[in-house]
C-alpha positions as CSV (number, residue, x, y, z in Angstrom):
1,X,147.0,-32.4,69.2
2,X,148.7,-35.7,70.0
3,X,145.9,-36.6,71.7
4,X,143.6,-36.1,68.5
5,X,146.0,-38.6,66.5
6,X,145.6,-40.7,68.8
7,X,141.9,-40.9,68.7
8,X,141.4,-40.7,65.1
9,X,143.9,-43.9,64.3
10,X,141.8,-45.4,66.8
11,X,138.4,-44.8,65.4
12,X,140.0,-45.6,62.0
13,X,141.4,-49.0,63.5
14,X,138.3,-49.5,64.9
15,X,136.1,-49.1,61.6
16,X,138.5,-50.8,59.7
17,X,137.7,-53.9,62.5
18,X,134.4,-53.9,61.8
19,X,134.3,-53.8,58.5
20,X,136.6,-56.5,58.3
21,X,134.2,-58.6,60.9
22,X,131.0,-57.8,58.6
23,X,132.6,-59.1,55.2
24,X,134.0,-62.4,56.4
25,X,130.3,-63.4,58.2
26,X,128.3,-62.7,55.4
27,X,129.3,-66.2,53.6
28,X,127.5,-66.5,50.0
29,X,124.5,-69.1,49.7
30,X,124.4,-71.3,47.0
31,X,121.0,-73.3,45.7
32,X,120.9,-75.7,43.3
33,X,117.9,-77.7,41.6
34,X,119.0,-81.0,39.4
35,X,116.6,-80.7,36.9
36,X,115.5,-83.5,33.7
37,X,113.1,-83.9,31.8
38,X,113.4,-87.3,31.2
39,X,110.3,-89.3,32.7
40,X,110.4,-92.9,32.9
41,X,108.0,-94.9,30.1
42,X,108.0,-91.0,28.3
43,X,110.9,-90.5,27.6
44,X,112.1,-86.8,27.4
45,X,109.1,-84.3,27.6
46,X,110.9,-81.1,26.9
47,X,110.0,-79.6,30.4
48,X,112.2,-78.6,33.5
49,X,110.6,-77.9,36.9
50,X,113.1,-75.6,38.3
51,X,112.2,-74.7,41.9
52,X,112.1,-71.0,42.5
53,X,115.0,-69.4,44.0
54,X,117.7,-72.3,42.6
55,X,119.9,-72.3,39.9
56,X,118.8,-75.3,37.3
57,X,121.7,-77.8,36.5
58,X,121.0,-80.4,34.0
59,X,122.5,-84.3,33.9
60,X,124.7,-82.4,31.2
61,X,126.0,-79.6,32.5
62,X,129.5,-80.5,33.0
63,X,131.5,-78.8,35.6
64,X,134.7,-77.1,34.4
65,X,135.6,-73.8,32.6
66,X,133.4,-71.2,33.0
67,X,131.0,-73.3,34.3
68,X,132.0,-73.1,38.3
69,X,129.5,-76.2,39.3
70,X,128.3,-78.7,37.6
71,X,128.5,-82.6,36.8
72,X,131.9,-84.5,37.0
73,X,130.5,-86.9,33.8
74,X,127.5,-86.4,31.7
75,X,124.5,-88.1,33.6
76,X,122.0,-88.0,30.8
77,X,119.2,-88.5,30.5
78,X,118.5,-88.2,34.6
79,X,115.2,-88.8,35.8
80,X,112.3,-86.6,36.4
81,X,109.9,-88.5,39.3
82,X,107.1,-86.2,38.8
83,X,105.2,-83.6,40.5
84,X,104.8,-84.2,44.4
85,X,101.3,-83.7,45.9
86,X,101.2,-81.4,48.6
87,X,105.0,-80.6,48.5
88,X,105.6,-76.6,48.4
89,X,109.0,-77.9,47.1
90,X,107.9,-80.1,44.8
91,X,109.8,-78.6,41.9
92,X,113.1,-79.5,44.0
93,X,112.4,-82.9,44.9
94,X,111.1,-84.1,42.2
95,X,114.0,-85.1,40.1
């Protein structure tokens, strides 16, 4: 019977080991795409090229609050460079 104990509070250590291990390397991935609308010699042109997969963030979304990332200072009206031929990220890289 003692030997029984024994092995179930080690398989319960043992699970409770792993479990352990498998939360703490599974570390969350965050992707962002700083999006504007704002094209040089337009002006704004009411369209946002987010790139699939990101989360948009304007020049004026501030960080603070509920908002858990964001600007430091309103950076309006940002920039938006245009479409990149060729690029499969283009939507990221081109503001």
């Amino acid at each position: 019977m003692e030997k029984c104990k024994k092995t179930v509070l080690f398989v319960s250590l043992l699970l409770i080991f792993f479990f352990a291990l498998a939360a703490t390397s599974q570390a969350a991935v965050y992707r962002f795409d700083f999006d504007s609308d704002y094209v040089l010699g337009s002006g704004h042109t009411g369209n946002f090229y987010t790139q699939a997969g990101f989360t948009q963030v304007l020049p004026n979304h501030l960080y603070g609050g509920a908002n858990w990332f964001g600007w430091s200072a309103d950076l309006s009206p940002g920039r938006d460079r245009g479409a990149i031929s060729g690029d499969p990220q283009s939507d990221l890289h081109r503001d």
